[in-house]
C-alpha positions in Angstrom: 0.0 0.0 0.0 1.5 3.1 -1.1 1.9 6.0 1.6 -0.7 8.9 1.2 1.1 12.1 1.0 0.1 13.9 3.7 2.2 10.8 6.5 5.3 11.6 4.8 8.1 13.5 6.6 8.4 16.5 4.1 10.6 19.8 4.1 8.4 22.6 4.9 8.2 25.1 2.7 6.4 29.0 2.9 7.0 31.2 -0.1 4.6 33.9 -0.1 6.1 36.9 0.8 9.6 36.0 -0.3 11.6 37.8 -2.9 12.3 35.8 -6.2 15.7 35.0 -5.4 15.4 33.7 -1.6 12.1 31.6 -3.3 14.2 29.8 -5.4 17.4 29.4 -3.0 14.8 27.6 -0.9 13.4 25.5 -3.4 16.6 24.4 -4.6 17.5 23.7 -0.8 14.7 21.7 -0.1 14.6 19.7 -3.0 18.0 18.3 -2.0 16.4 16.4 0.2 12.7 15.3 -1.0 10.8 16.5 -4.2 7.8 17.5 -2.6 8.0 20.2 0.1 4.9 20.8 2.0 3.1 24.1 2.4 0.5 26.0 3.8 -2.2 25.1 1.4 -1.2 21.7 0.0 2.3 20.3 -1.4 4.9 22.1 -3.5 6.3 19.9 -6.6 10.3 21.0 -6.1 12.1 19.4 -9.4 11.5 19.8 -13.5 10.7 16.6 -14.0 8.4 15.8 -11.5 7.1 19.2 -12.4 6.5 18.5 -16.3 5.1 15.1 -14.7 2.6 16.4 -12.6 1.5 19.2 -15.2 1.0 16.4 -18.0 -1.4 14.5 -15.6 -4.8 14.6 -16.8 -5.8 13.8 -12.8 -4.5 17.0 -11.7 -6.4 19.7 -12.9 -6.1 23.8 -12.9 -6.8 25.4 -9.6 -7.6 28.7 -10.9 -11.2 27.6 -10.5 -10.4 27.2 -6.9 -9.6 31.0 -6.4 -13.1 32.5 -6.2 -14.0 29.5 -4.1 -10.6 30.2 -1.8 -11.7 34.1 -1.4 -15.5 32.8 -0.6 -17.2 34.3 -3.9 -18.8 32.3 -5.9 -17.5 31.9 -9.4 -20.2 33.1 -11.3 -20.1 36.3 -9.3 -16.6 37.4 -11.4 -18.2 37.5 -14.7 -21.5 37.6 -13.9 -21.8 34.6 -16.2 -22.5 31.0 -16.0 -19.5 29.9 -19.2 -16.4 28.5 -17.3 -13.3 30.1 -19.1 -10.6 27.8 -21.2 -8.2 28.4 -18.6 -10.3 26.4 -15.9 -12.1 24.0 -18.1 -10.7 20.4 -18.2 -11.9 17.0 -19.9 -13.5 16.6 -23.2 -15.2 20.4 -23.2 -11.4 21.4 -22.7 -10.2 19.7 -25.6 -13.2 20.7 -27.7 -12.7 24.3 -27.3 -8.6 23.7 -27.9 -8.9 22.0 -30.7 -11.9 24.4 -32.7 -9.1 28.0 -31.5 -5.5 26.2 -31.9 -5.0 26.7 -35.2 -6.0 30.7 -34.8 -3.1 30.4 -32.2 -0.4 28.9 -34.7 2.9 30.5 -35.0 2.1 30.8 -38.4 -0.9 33.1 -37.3 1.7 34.9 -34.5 3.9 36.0 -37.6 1.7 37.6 -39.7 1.5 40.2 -36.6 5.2 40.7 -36.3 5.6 43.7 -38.5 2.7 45.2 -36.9 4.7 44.4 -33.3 7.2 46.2 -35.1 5.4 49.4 -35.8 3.9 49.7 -32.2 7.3 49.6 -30.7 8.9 52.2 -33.2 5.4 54.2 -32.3 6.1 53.9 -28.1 9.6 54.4 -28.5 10.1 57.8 -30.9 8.9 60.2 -27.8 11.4 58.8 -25.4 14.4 58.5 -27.4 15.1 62.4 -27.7 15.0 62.4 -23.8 17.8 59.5 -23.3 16.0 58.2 -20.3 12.5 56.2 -19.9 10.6 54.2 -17.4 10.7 51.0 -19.8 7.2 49.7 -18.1 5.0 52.9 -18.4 6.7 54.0 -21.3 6.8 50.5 -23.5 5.8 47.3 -21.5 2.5 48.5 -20.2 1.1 49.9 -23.5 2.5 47.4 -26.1 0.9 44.4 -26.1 -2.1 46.3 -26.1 -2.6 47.3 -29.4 -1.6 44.3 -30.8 -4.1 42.3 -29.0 -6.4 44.7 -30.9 -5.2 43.6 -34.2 -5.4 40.3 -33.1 -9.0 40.6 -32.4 -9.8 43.2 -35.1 -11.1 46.3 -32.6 -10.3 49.5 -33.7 -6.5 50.4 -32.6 -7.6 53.5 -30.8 -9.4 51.1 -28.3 -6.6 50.0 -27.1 -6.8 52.2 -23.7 -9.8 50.7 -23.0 -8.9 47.2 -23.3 -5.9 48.5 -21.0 -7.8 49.3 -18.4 -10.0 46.3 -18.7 -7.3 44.0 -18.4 -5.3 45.7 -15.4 -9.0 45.4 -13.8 -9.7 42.1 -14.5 -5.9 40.4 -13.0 -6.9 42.4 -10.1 -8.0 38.1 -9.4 -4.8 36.9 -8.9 -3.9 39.6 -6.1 -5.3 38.0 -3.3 -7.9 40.2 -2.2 -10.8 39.2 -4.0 -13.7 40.2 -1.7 -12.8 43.6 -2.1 -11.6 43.7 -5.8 -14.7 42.1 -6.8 -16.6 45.3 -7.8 -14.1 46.4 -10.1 -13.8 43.1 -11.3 -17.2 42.9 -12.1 -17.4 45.8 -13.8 -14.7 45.4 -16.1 -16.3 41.7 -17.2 -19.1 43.5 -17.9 -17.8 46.7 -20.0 -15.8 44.2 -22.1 -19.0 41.6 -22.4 -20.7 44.5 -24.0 -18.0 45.9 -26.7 -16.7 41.8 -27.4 -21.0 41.5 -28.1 -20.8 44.5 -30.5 -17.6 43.2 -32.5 -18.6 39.6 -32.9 -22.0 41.3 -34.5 -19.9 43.4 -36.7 -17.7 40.4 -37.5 -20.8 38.1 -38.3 -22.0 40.4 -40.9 -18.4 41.5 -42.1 -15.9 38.9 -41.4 -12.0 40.1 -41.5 -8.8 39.4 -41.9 -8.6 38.8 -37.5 -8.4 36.0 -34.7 -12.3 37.1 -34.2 -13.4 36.3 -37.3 -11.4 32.9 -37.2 -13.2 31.8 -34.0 -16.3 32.5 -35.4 -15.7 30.9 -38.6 -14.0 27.7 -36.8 -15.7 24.3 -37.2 -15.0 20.6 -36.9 -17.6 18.5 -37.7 -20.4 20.5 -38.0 -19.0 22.0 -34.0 -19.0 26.0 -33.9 -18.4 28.3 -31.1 -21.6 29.7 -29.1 -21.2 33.4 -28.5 -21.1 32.8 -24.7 -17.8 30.5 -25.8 -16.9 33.4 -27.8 -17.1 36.2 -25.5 -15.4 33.9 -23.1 -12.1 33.2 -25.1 -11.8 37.2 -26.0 -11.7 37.1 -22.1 -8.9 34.8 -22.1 -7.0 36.2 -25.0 -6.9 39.2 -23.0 -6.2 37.9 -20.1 -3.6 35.9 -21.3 -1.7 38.0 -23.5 -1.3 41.5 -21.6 -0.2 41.1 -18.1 2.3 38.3 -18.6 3.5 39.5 -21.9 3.8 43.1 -20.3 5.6 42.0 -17.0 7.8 39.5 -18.9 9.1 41.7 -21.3 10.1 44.1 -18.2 11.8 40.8 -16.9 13.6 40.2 -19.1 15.1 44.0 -19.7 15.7 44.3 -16.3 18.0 40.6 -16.4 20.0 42.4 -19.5 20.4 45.5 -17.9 21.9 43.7 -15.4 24.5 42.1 -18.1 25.0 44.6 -20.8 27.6 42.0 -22.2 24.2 40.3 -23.2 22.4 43.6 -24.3 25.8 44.3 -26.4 25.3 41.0 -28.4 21.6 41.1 -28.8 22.8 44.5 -30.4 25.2 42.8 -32.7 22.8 39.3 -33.5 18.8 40.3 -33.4 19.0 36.8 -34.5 19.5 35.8 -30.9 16.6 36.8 -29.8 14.9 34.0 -29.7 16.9 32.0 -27.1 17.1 35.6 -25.3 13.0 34.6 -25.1 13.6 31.5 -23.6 16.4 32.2 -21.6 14.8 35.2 -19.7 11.6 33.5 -19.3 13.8 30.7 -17.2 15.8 32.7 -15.2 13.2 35.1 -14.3 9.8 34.0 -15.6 6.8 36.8 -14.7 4.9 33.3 -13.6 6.9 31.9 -10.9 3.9 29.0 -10.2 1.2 27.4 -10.9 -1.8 25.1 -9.2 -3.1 21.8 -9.5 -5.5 20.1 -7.8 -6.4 16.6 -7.5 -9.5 15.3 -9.0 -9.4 12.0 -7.7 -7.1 9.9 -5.3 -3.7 10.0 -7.5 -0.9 7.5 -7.2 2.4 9.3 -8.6 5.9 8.2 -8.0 4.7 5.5 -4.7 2.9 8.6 -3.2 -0.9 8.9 -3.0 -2.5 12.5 -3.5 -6.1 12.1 -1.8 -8.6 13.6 -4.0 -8.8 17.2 -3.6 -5.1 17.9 -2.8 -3.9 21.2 -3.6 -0.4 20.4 -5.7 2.0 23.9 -6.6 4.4 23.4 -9.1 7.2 26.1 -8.5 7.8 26.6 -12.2 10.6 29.0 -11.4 12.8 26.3 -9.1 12.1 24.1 -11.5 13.4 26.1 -14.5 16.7 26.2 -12.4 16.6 22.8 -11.7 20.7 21.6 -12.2 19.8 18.2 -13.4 18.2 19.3 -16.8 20.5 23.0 -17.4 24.0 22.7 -16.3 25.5 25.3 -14.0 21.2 26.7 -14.0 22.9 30.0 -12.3 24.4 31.2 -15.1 22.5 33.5 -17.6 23.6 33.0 -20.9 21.5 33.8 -23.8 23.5 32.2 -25.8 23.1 28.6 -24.3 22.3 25.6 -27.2 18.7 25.2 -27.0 17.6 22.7 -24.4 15.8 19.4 -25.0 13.8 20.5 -22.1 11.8 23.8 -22.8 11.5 26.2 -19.8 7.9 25.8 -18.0 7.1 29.7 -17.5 4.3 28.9 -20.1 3.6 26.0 -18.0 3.0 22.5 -19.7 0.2 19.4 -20.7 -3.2 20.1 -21.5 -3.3 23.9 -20.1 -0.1 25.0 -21.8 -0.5 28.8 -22.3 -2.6 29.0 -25.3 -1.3 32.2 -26.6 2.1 30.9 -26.0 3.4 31.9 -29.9 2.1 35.2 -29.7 3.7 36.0 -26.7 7.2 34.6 -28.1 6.8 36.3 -30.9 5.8 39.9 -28.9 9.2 39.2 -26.8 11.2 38.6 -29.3 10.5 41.3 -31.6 11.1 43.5 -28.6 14.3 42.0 -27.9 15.6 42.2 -31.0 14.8 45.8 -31.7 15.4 47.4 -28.2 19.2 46.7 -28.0 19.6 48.3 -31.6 17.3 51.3 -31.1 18.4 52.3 -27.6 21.6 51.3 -27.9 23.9 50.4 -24.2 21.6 50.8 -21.6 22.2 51.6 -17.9 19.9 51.3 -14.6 18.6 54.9 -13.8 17.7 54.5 -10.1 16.8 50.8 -8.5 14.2 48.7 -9.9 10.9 48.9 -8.1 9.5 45.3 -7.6 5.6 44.2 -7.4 4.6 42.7 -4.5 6.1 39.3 -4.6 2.8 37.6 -3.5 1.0 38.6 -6.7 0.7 36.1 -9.2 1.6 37.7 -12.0 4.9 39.2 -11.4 8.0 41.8 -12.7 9.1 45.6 -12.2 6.7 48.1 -11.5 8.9 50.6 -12.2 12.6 50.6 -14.6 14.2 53.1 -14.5 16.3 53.3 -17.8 19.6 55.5 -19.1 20.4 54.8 -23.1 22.4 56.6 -25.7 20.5 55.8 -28.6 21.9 53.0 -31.5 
């Protein structure tokens, strides 16, 4: 009879309030000595492969359903709808709805907006240059993947403030104060219910070149998307593609800045970019964790997870895990691709759906910031989010350049 997991003599492990660097140290410590650590709400999964293991697991499924439930609201209070989003949807509805959107998520369909990521961050960057100085996040991270989510959708690009402000409201979920964000929450749902209605009326009668039009237009056997499914996976295409592509891009700047060697070479090889992606996205992903829960008693690795177990997988320890990335310390963007991808964009069945898009956001950033600000220096500290909220990077960066 296998042990169930809550008899076994585990590390304990309490991560909430700790900076990034001390979160990790102690992951890495306590995974030299089991790969499950426990914590206040559950168990921590400490190592990459036990990590990818856990994430592949059809048993386990996404918490993020949990977090209304956690704060005592009821879920259908958020949205003020009955339609489950994608990202907490599992089994065969799950697959239903990945398989009708995943090919208007292709890399393919990522790269057709690349020069238009192009011509948004010439557009944010003209007014700063002259001045030799910027806040990087107000100034470029916070507005950018804005309007590009509008092209993506087909909304006017002048709307881009106001899908700005609905998406800062609507992560307000993920900051751990939900009884009282829950106004503001609400309201946003509901502002965006309203214009996402309008467009996909606009798109029925004059279908475009957009994601939009794709989604309504996507069929498999005679399947199509209700508009409740639709208005729901605007939602998620918001959701997932500003905050995280916003805070990782400021991530990842503030890692160069702190080894201009790096910057220098992106300078001199855009064509590095790419690996610059992957690299900053391991060493400091703007998603440090995710949660899983158990749907059923689980037997993994001689351990049994009693249905209803609350499982964190600390992506970010496991990205630094030194049994898949040698000397996992060292940030090197130009490492040899890994057999092993980083897990910032998590992995299995609820692998981040707009995971090309956001590559291809980073990377076009990456490849044209070294050239157009040329060496860049800290102007001041870097001011740090709270390191308790879930979605994660610089509030503020501070930024010196010379210009390329």
């Amino acid at each position: 009879m296998t042990p169930a997991v809550h008899d076994l003599d585990l590390p304990e492990l309490e991560l909430l309030d700790l900076e990034r660097a001390e979160s990790v140290a102690r992951v890495r410590d306590a995974a030299t000595r089991h790969w499950l650590a426990r914590n206040p709400l559950g168990y921590t999964v400490l190592r990459y492969r036990d990590a990818v293991a856990i994430l592949r697991d059809r048993r386990f499924h996404s918490a993020i359903s949990l977090l209304p439930q956690i704060a005592g609201v009821p879920d259908a209070e958020i949205t003020g709808r009955d339609q489950p989003s994608i990202l907490a949807m599992e089994g065969p509805e799950h697959d239903r709805l990945r398989r009708l959107v995943a090919p208007a998520f292709s890399a393919r369909a990522a790269d057709r907006l690349r020069p238009f990521m192009r011509e948004v961050l010439d557009e944010l960057l003209d007014p700063v240059l002259p001045q030799g100085r910027c806040d990087l996040v107000t100034d470029l991270c916070e507005p950018y993947p804005i309007p590009v989510i509008c092209e993506l959708l087909g909304a006017p690009k002048q709307d881009w403030k106001l899908f700005s402000g609905w998406a800062t409201d609507i992560f307000r979920v993920f900051n751990n104060n939900l009884a009282e964000d829950l106004p503001v929450i609400r309201a946003a749902f509901a502002e965006l219910e309203a214009y996402v209605l309008e467009l996909i009326a606009r798109r029925r009668r004059e279908p475009g070149d957009d994601l939009l039009s794709a989604l309504i237009a996507a069929e498999e056997a005679g399947d199509r998307l209700t508009t409740d499914e639709l208005v729901m996976m605007v939602e998620a295409v918001l959701m997932a593609g500003t905050d995280t592509t916003r805070n990782q891009l400021a991530c990842s700047v503030a890692l160069l800045a702190e080894h201009p060697g790096q910057w220098e070479e992106l300078a001199r090889r855009p064509e590095l970019a790419s690996r610059a992606v992957e690299e900053t996205m391991r060493v400091l992903g703007a998603v440090a964790g995710t949660i899983r829960v158990a749907a059923e008693d689980i037997t993994y690795r001689d351990v049994t997870f009693p249905a209803g177990t609350l499982v964190m997988v600390h992506l970010a320890g496991a990205n630094r895990d030194p049994d898949v990335w040698p000397d996992p310390d060292r940030f090197d963007i130009t490492r040899e691709p890994s057999t092993s991808p980083q897990l910032t964009f998590g992995a299995g069945v609820h692998f981040c759906l707009g995971a090309n898009l956001a590559r291809a956001e980073l990377a076009e950033a990456l490849a044209l910031l070294p050239r157009r600000l040329g060496p860049i220096t800290l102007d001041g500290p870097v001011t740090w989010k709270p390191p308790n909220v879930g979605i994660w990077g610089p509030a503020h960066l501070p930024l010196r350049f010379t210009g390329g």
